[in-house]
N, C-alpha and C positions, 0 to 999 in steps of 0.2 A: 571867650572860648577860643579857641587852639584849632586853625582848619590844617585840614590833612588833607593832599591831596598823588591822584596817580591820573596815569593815561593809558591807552590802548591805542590798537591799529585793528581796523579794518578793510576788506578790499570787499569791494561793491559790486557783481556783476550785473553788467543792463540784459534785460530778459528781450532784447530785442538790437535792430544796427541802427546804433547810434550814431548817426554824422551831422556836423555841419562846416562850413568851409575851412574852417582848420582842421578836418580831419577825421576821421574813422576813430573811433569808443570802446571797448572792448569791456570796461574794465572803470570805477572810481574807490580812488583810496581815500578815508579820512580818519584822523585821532579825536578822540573822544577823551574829555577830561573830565574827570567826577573829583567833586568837592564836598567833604562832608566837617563836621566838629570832631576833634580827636576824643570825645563822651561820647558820641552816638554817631556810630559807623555805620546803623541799620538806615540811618534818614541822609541820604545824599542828592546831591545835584550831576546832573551831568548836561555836558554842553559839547558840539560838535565844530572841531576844527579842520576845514576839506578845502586845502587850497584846490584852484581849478589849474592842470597843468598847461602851462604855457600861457596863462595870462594872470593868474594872481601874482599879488608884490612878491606874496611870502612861498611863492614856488620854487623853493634855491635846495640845494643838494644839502645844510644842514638846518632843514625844517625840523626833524623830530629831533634834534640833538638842542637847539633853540627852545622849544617844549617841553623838553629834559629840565633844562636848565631851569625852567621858569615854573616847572614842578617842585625840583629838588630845592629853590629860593621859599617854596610857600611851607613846604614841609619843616623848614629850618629857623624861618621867624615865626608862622603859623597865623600870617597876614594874609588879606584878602585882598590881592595886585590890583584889582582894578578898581577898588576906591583910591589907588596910588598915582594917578595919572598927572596930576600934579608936579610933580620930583620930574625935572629935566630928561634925567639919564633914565627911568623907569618911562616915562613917557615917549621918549624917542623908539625905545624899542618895542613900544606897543605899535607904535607908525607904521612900523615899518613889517609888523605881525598880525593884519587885518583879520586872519582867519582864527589863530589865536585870541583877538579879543572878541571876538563874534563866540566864540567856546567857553573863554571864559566868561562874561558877562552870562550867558545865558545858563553855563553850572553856576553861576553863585545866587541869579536871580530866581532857578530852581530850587537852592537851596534853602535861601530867606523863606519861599513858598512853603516849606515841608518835603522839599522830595518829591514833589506830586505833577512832576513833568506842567506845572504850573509856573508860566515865567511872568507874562501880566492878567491883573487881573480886569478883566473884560467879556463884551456878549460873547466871546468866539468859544471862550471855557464853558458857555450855557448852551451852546448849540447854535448861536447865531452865525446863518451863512458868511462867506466874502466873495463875491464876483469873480471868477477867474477867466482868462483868456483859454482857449485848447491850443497847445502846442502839438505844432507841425512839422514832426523832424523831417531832414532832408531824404531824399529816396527817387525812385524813380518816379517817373510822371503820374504811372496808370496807381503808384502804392500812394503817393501823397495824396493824388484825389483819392484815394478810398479809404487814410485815413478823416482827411476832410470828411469825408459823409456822414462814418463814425461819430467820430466830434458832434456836426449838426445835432443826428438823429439819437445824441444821449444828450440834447439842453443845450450847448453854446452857444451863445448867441454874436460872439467875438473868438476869432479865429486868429491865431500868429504863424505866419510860415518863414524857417526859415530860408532865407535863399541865398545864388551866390555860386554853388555848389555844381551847378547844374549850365548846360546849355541855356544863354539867356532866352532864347525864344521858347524853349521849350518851358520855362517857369515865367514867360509868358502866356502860355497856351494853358498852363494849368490856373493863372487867375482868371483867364477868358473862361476858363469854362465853371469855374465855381459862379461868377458876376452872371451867366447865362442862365445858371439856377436861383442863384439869393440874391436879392439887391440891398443896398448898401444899408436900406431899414430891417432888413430880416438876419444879413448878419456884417458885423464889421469888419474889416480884414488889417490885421498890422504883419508888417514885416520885418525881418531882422536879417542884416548882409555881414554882420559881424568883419566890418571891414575889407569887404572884398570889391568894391567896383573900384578900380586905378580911377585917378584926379581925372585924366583926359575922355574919361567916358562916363561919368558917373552921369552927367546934366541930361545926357540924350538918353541914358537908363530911366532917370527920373520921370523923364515926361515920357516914357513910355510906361511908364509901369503907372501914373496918376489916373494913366485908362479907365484905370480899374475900382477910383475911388478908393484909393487906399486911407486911411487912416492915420498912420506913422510909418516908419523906417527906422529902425535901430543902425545908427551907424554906419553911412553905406558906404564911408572910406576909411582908414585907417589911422588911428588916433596919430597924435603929436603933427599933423599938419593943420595950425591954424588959421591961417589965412585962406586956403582950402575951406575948411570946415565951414569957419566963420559963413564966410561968400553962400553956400550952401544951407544952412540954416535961414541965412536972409531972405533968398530966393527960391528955396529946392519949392516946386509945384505938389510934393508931400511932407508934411510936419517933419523935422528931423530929431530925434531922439536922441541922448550921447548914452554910449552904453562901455566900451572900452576906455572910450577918453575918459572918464571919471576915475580910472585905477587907479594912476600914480600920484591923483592929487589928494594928501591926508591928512593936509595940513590946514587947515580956518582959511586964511588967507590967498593960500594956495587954489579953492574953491572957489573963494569969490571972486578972484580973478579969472579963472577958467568960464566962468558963468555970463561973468559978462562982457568979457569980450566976445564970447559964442554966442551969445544971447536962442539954445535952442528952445523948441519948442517943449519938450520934454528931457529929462531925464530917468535915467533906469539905475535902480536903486538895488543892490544885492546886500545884506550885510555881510557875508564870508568876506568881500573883495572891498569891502568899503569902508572895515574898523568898527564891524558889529554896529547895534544900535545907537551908540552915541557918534560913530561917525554919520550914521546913516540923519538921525538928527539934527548935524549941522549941516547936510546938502539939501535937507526937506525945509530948514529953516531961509536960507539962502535963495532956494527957488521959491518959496511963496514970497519972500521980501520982492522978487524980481518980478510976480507975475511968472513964472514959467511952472507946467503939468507936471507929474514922478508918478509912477508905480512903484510897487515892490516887486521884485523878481527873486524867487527862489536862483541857486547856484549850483542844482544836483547834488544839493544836501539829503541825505538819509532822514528817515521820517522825525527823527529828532530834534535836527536843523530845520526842517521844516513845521516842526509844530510852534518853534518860539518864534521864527517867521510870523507865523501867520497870525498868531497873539501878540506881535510887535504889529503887526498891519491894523490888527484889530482896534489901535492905540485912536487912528485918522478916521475922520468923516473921510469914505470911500466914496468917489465919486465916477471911479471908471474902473473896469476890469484888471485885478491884479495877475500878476505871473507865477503863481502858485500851482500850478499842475504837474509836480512831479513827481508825486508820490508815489506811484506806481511802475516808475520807471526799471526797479531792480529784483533778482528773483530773491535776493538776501536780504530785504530792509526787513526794520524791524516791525512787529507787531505794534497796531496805535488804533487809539478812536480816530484817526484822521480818518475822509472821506470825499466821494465828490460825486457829486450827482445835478443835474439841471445846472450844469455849467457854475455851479459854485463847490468850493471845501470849506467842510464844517468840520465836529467833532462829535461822530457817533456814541452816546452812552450809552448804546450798549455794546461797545469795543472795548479792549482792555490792553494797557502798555503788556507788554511782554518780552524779557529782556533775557529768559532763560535759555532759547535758541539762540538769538542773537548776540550774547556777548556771555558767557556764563562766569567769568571772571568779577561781572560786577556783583 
């Protein structure tokens, strides 16, 4: 059979200020790609394509014109691009289109499904929880501790703040005072600096902040310096995580070298910015060959991107809290059984997709 396919655009407002050291949020756009059989237009897939601006590959000025294209290719042979990976020239431009294939893989693997927002099949589709972290946007002191509390007093029992942002003493005084309520058994604390401590301070940051019984640190300096990184991973007195550094490398080879010459302790795993599930597959294959941790991290995907997320997490024996909390982050996502409560997202049956506000085009 014959796939037809189209796209959309939507802009996403955060029902809240969203910051973290790169900046102030007002606002997220993503394309949305529904794939259906040219016999039956009523049973479609759709999949969400949302580069993150200023750090995806595919964040360039002809993102949707790229899209187009790769619409207007499927509609013309009425092939399904990404059992084509294979073909050099079709393969390089999915490399270099992470968020695109993160879209489509998950419209065609919705498709195969029925159309039933069903991408794999797993406990996560029956109701079985996944672990998540509570994310701690940036803010001022007295707002971050009281989302912290929040968090606690709804289930978390793992905390991520990000930091960077802020007077370093002062996002020190705010982990002094959460480790003065919760110790390190009642909750966990991970951080994310998103590249912001410079090389010449980052070691004395480090040991001031392991005060605190940290857990992890995503990235506390700025990708493409490896000798840097490396030194840091070996030594840093908190596990170090690559969270940026994984972006530009989409290549097999290109991973397994970045892995071990870093040798971190973790890696952070998004599929928008990582070439969807099959790229996310060879850096989870890569890191357990190495011995090194990964989570999955949502990418401030719309609950759509986030549901095949969290049914692609649900694939692994979970062994630590994933980065799945953000589903609530916009006043315009769509309608979903997703949910979250005791510091896990599940999928509520009695919730129902709802796609009539949200997009009435499909």
């Amino acid at each position: 059979m014959r796939l037809k396919a189209a796209y959309f655009k939507k802009v996403f407002e955060f029902n809240f200020n969203a910051r973290t050291s790169r900046g102030a949020m007002q606002h997220k756009i993503s394309w949305f790609v529904k794939l259906w059989y040219e016999n039956e237009p009523e049973v479609f897939g759709i999949g969400e394509c949302g580069p993150l601006p200023g750090l995806s590959l595919d964040d360039t000025v002809d993102f949707e014109q790229v899209l187009s294209s790769i619409v207007r290719e499927i509609n013309t042979t009425g092939e399904n691009p990404v059992e084509h990976h294979g073909h050099k020239k079709r393969a390089e431009k999915y490399l270099t289109s992470p968020s695109i294939t993160f879209g489509l893989e998950t419209a065609w693997l919705d498709l195969k499904h029925g159309g039933r927002r069903i991408i794999f099949q797993n406990d996560f589709i029956l109701g079985k929880p996944i672990p998540i972290n509570g994310l701690i946007w940036m803010d001022g002191a007295a707002k971050m501790l009281e989302q912290v509390e929040k968090k606690i007093k709804s289930g978390f029992s793992c905390i991520k703040l990000k930091i960077g942002g802020l007077d370093f003493e002062r996002e020190c005084e705010i982990l002094r005072a959460i480790r003065s309520q919760y110790s390190p058994e009642r909750i966990t604390i991970r951080l994310d600096a998103n590249g912001a401590f410079a090389v010449d301070e980052a070691w004395a940051k480090l040991r001031r902040l392991s005060e605190y019984d940290i857990h992890s640190i995503e990235q506390p300096i700025a990708e493409n310096q490896a000798n840097e990184m490396r030194n840091l991973c070996k030594n840093s007195p908190i596990p170090v995580a690559l969270d940026e550094e994984l972006i530009r490398h989409q290549h097999l080879e290109g991973k397994r070298e970045l892995l071990s010459t870093l040798r971190p302790a973790f890696i952070i795993l998004k599929p928008t910015l990582h070439g969807g599930f099959s790229g996310c597959d060879e850096w989870i294959s890569l890191a357990e060959e190495m011995g090194i941790g990964w989570w999955i991290t949502s990418a401030l995907e719309s609950n759509v991107g986030l549901n095949a997320i969290c049914q692609y997490t649900a694939k692994f024996s979970i062994t630590l809290p994933q980065g799945l909390g953000t589903g609530s982050i916009y006043q315009n996502n769509i309608e979903s059984p997703l949910a979250v409560s005791d510091g896990q997202i599940f999928q509520d049956k009695s919730r129902r997709w709802s796609f009539e506000t949200f997009a009435p085009e499909i």
